[in-house]
VEXSEFI-88366 format. One line per 5 residues: number of its first residue (from 1); their letters; for each residue y, z, x of C-alpha. Coordinates in steps of 0.2 Angstrom, whole numbers. Layout:
residues N
NUM) A) Y:Z:X ~ ...;
END
This chain:
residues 110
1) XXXXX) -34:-10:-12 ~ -44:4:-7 ~ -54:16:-16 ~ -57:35:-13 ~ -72:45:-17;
6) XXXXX) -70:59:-25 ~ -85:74:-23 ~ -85:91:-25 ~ -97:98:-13 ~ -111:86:-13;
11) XXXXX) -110:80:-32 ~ -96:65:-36 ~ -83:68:-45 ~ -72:52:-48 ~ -64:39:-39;
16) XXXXX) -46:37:-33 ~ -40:17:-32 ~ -24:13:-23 ~ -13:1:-15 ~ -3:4:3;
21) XXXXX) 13:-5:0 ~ 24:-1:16 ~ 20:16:20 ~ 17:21:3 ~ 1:24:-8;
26) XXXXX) 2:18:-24 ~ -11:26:-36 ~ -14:15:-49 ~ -33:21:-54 ~ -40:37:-58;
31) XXXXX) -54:42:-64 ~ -65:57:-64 ~ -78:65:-72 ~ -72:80:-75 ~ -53:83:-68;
36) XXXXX) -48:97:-59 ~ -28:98:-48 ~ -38:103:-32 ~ -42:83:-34 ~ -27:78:-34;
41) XXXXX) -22:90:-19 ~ -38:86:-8 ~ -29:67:-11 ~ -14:71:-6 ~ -19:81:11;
46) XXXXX) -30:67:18 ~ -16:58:15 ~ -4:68:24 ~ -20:73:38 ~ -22:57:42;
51) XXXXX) -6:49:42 ~ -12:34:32 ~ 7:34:20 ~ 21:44:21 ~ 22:45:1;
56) XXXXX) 11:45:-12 ~ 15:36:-30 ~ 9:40:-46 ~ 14:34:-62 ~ 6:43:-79;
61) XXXXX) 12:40:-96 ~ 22:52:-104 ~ 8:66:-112 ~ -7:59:-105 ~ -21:73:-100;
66) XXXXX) -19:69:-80 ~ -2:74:-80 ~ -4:92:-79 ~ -16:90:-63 ~ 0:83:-51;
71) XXXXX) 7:97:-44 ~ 24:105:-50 ~ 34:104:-33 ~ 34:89:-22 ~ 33:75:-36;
76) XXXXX) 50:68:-42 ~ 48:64:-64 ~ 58:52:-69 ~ 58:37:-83 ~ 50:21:-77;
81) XXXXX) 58:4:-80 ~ 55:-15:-77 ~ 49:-31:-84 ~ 34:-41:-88 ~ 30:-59:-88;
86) XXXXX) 16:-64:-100 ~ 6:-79:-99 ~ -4:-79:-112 ~ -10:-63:-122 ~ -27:-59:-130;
91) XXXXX) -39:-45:-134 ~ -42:-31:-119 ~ -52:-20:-130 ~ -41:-6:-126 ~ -41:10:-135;
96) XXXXX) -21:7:-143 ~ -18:24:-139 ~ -12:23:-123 ~ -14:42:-121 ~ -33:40:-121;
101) XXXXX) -30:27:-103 ~ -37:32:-88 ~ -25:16:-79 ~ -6:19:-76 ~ 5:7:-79;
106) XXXXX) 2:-1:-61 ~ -12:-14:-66 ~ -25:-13:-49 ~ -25:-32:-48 ~ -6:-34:-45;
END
């Protein structure tokens, strides 16, 4: 895992957690204080500056609010599938809107 500060000029702005897998970056945290697409775009150009993945993965639910800061062009949108295993289930203390998340579906402890 690795975890990416996020300031704009000298104030903090939010973090950026992700996993490489391979040579791509999986996303699966983000969090900012106030959100702004030249976040996302500052991300995605260290990224690409300093060779650290040659992709970048995102996964946001359908009509959550961080959607419309990934940029239009260069992001393929498309339905997510797959399974999950449950051990055992129990109280997260979740909002149940899962709009109101700030976690994609990739859990950071995977």
């Amino acid at each position: 895992m690795r975890a990416f500060a996020v300031r704009d000029g000298s104030e903090p702005a939010g973090l950026v957690v992700a996993k490489l897998i391979g040579r791509t970056l999986e996303v699966v945290d983000l969090r900012f204080i106030r959100p702004q697409p030249h976040y996302i775009a500052a991300l995605l150009r260290h990224v690409a500056d300093t060779g650290l993945a040659d992709s970048v993965d995102v996964i946001v639910l359908p009509g959550h609010p961080l959607r419309r800061l990934l940029p239009m062009t260069g992001f393929f949108r498309r339905g997510v599938r797959g399974v999950v295993f449950v051990q055992r289930t129990g109280p997260a203390d979740l909002p149940d809107d899962p709009r109101s998340w700030d976690i994609s579906p990739l859990d950071s402890d995977w």
